[in-house]
ChimeraX commands (.cxc) that place a marker at each C-alpha (Angstrom):
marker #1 position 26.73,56.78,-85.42 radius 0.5
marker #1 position 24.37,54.64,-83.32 radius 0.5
marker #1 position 23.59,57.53,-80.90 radius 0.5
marker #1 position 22.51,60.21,-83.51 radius 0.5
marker #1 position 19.80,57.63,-84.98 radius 0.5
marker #1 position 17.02,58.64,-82.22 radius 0.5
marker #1 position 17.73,62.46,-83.50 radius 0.5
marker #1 position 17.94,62.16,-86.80 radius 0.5
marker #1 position 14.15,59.88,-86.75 radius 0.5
marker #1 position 12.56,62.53,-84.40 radius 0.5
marker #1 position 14.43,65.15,-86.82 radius 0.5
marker #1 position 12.32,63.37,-89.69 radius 0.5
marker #1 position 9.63,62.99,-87.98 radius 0.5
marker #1 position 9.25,66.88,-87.26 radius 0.5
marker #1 position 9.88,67.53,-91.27 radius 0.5
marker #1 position 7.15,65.26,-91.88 radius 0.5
marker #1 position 4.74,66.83,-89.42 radius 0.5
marker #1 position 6.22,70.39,-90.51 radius 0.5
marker #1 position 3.92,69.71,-94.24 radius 0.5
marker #1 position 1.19,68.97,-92.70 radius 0.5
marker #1 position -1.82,72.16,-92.18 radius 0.5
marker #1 position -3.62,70.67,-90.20 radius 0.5
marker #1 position -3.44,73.20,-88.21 radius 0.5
marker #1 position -1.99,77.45,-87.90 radius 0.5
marker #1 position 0.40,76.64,-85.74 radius 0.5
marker #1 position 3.59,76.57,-86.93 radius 0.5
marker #1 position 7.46,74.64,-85.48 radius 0.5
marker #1 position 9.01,78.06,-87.75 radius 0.5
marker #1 position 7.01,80.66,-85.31 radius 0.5
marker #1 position 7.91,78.44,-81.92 radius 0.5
marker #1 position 11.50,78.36,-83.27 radius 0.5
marker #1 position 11.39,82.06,-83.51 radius 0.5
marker #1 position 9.91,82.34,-80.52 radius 0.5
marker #1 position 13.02,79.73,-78.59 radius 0.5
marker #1 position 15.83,81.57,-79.94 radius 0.5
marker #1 position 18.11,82.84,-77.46 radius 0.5
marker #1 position 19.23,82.13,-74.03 radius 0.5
marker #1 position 16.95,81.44,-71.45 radius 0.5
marker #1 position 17.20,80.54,-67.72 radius 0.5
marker #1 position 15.19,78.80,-65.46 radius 0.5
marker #1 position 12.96,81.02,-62.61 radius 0.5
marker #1 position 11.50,78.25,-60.60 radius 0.5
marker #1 position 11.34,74.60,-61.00 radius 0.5
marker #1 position 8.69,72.10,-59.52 radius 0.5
marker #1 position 9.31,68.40,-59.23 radius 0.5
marker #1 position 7.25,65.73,-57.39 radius 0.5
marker #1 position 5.22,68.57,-55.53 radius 0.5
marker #1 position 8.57,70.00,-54.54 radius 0.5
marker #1 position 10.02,73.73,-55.37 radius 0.5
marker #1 position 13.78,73.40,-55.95 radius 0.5
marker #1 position 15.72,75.93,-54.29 radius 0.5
marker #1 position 17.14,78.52,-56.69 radius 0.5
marker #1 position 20.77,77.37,-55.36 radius 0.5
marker #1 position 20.39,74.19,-57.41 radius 0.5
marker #1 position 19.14,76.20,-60.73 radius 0.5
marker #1 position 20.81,79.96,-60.32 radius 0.5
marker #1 position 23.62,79.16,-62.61 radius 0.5
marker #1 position 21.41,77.19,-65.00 radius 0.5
marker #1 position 21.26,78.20,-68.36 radius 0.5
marker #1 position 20.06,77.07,-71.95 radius 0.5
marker #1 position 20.70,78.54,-75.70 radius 0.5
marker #1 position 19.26,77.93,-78.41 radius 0.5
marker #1 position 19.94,78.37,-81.98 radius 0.5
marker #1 position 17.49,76.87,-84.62 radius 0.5
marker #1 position 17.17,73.53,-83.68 radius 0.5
marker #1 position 20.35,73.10,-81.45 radius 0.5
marker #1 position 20.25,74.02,-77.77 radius 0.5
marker #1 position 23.67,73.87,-75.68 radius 0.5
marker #1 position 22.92,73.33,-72.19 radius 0.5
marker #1 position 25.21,74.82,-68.86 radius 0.5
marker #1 position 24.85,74.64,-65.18 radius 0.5
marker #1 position 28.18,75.40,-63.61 radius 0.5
marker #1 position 30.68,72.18,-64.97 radius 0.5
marker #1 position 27.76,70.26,-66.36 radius 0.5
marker #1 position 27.17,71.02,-69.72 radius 0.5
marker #1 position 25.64,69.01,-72.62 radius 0.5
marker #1 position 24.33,69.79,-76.06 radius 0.5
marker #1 position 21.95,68.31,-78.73 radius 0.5
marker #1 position 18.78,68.71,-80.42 radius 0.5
marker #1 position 15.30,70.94,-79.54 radius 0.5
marker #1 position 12.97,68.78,-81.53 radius 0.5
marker #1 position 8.99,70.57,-81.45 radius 0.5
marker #1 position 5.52,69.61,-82.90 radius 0.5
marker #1 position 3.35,72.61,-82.06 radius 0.5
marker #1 position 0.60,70.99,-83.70 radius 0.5
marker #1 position 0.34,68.54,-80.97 radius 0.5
marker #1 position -1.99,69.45,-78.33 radius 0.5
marker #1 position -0.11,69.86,-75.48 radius 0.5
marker #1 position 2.57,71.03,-77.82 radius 0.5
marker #1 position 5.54,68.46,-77.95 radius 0.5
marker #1 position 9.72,68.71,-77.15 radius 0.5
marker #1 position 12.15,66.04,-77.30 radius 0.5
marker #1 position 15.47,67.28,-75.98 radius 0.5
marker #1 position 17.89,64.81,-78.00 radius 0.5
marker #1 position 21.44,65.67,-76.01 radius 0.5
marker #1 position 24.16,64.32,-78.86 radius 0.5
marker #1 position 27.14,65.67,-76.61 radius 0.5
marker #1 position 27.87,65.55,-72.79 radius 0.5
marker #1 position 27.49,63.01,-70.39 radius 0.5
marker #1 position 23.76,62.16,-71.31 radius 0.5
marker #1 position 24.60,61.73,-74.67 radius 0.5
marker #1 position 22.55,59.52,-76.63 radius 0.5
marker #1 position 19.41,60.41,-74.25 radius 0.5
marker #1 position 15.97,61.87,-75.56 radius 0.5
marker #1 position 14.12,63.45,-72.89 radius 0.5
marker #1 position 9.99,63.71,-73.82 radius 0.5
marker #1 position 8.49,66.71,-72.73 radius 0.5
marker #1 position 5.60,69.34,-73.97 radius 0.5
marker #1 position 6.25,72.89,-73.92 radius 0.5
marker #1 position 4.26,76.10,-74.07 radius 0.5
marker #1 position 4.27,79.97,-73.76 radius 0.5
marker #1 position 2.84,82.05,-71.33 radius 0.5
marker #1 position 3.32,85.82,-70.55 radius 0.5
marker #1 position 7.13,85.91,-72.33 radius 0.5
marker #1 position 7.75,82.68,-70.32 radius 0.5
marker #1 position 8.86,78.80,-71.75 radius 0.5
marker #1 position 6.65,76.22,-69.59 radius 0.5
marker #1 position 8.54,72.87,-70.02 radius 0.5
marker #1 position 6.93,69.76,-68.06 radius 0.5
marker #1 position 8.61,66.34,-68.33 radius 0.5
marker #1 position 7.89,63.02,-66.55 radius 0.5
marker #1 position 11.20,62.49,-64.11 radius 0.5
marker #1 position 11.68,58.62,-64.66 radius 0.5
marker #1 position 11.46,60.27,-68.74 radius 0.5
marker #1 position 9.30,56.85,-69.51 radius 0.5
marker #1 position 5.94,59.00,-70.77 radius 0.5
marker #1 position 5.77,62.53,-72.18 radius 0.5
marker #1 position 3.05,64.17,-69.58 radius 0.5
marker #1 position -0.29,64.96,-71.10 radius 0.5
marker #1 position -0.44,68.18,-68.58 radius 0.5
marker #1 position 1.41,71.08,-67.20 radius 0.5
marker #1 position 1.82,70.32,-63.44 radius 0.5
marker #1 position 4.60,69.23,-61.33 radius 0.5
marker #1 position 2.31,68.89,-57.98 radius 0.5
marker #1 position 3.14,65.74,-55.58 radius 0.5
marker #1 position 2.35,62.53,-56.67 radius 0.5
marker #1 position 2.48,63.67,-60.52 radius 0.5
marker #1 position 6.73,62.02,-61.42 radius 0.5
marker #1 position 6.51,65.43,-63.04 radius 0.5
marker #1 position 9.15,67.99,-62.85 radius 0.5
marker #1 position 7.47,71.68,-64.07 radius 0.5
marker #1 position 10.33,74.28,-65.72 radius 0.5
marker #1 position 9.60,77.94,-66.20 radius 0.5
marker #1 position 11.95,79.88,-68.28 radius 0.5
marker #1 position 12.79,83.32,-68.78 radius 0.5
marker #1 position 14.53,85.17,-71.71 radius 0.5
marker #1 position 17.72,86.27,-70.97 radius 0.5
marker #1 position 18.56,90.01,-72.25 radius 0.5
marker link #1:1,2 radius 0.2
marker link #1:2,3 radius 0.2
marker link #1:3,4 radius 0.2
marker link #1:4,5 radius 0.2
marker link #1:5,6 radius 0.2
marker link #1:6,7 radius 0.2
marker link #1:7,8 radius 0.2
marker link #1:8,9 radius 0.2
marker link #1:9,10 radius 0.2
marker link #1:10,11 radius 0.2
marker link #1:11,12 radius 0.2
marker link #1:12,13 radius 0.2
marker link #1:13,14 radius 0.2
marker link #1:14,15 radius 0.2
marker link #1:15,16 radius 0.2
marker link #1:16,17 radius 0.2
marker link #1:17,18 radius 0.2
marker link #1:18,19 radius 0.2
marker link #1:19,20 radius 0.2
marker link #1:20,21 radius 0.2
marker link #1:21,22 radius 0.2
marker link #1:22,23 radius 0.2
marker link #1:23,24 radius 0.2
marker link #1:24,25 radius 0.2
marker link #1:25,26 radius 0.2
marker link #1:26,27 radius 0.2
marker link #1:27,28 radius 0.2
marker link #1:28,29 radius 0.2
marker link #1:29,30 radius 0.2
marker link #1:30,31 radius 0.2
marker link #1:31,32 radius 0.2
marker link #1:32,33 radius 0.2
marker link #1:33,34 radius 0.2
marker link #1:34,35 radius 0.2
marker link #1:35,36 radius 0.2
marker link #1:36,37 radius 0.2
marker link #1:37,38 radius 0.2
marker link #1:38,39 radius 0.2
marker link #1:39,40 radius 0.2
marker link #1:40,41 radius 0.2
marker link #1:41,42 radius 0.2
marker link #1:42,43 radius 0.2
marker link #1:43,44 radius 0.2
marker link #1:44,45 radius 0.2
marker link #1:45,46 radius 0.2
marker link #1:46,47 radius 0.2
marker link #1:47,48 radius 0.2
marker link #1:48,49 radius 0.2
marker link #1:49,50 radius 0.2
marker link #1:50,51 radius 0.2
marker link #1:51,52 radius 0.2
marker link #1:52,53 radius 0.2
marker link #1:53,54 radius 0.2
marker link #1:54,55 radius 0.2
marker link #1:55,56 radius 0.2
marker link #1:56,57 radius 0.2
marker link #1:57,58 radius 0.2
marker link #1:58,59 radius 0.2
marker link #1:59,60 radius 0.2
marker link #1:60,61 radius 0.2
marker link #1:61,62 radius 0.2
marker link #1:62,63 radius 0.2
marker link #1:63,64 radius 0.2
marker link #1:64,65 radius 0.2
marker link #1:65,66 radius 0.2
marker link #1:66,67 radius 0.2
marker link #1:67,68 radius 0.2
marker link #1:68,69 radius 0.2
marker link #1:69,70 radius 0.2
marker link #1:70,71 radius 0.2
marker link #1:71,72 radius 0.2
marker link #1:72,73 radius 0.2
marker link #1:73,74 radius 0.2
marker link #1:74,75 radius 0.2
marker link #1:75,76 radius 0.2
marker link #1:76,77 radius 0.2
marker link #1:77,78 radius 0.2
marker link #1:78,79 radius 0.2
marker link #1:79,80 radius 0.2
marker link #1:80,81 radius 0.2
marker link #1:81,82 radius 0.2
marker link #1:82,83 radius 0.2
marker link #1:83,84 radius 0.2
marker link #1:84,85 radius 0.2
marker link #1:85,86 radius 0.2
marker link #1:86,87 radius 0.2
marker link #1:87,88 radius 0.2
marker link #1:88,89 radius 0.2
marker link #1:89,90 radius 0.2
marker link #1:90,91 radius 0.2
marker link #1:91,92 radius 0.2
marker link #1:92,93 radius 0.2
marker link #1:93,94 radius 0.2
marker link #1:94,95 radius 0.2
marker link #1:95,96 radius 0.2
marker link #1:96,97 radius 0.2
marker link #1:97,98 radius 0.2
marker link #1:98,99 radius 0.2
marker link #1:99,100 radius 0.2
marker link #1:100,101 radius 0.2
marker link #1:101,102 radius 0.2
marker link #1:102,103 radius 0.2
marker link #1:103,104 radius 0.2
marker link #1:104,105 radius 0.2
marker link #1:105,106 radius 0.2
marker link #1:106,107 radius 0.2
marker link #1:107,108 radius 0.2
marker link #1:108,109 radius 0.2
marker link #1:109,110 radius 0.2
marker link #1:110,111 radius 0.2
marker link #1:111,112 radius 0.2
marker link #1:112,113 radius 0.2
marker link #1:113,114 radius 0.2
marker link #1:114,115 radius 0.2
marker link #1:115,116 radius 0.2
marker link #1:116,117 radius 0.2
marker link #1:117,118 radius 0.2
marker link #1:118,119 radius 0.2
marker link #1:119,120 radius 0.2
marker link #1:120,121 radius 0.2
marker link #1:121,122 radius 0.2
marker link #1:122,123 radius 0.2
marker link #1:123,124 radius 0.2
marker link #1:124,125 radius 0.2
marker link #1:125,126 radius 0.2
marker link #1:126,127 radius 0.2
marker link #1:127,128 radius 0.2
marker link #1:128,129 radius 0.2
marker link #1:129,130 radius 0.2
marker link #1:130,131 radius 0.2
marker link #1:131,132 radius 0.2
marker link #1:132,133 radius 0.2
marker link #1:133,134 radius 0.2
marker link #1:134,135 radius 0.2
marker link #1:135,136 radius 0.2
marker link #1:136,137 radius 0.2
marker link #1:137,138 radius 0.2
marker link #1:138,139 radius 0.2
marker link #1:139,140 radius 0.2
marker link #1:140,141 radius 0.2
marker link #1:141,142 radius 0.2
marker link #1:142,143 radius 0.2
marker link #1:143,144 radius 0.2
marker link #1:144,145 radius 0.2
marker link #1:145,146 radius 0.2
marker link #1:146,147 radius 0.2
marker link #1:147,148 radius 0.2
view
């Protein structure tokens, strides 16, 4: 039970946020907007482009809130937990099966041209404040595409 309490906070956290107006943007149309299986078209961490070797096989579904995460073997699952209101917009990736369980990565998150743009800080200590994954940034940069 101890390693579904970060998840089920951030879970009540998002409700919480959810009734706020502050602003038009909205977790229900960036839900929408998740759904489905996506896979990754390049990745840049620490100034460095992964080859498409290490990510080819990669692949991520999500249904509401719930994501289930593959890459070959390695697969985990959990929690897609988003504040659009935040500005960047904010992910935490709470995996509650699979070999990281327990672990909440911080990221932000945005969409561009039918894309997902995820950017989170490597050693996972900070959520980045900005999209980049260039050298010297502890950054790794994700783009996503839908899968048909």
């Amino acid at each position: 039970m101890k390693l579904y309490a970060p998840a089920v906070l951030f879970l009540v956290l998002l409700v919480g946020a959810c009734s706020s107006s502050v602003t038009t943007a909205t977790p229900e149309v960036d839900r929408e907007t998740l759904q489905g299986t996506w896979r990754p078209v390049s990745i840049l961490e620490n100034g460095k482009s992964l080859p498409e070797e290490q990510f080819k096989n990669m692949r991520v579904k999500l249904v509401n809130f719930n994501f289930t995460f593959t890459n070959g073997a390695n697969k985990h699952s959990g929690l897609y937990l988003i504040d659009p209101r935040k500005s960047p917009k904010s992910l935490d990736i709470a995996v509650m099966e699979g070999p990281e369980n327990g672990k909440v990565y911080q990221a932000i998150y945005k969409f561009e041209d039918g894309k997902m743009i995820q950017c989170m800080e490597v050693a996972n200590r900070n959520r980045p404040t900005a999209f980049t994954g260039d050298a010297g940034s502890g950054n790794r940069l994700e783009v996503w595409e839908k899968v048909q």
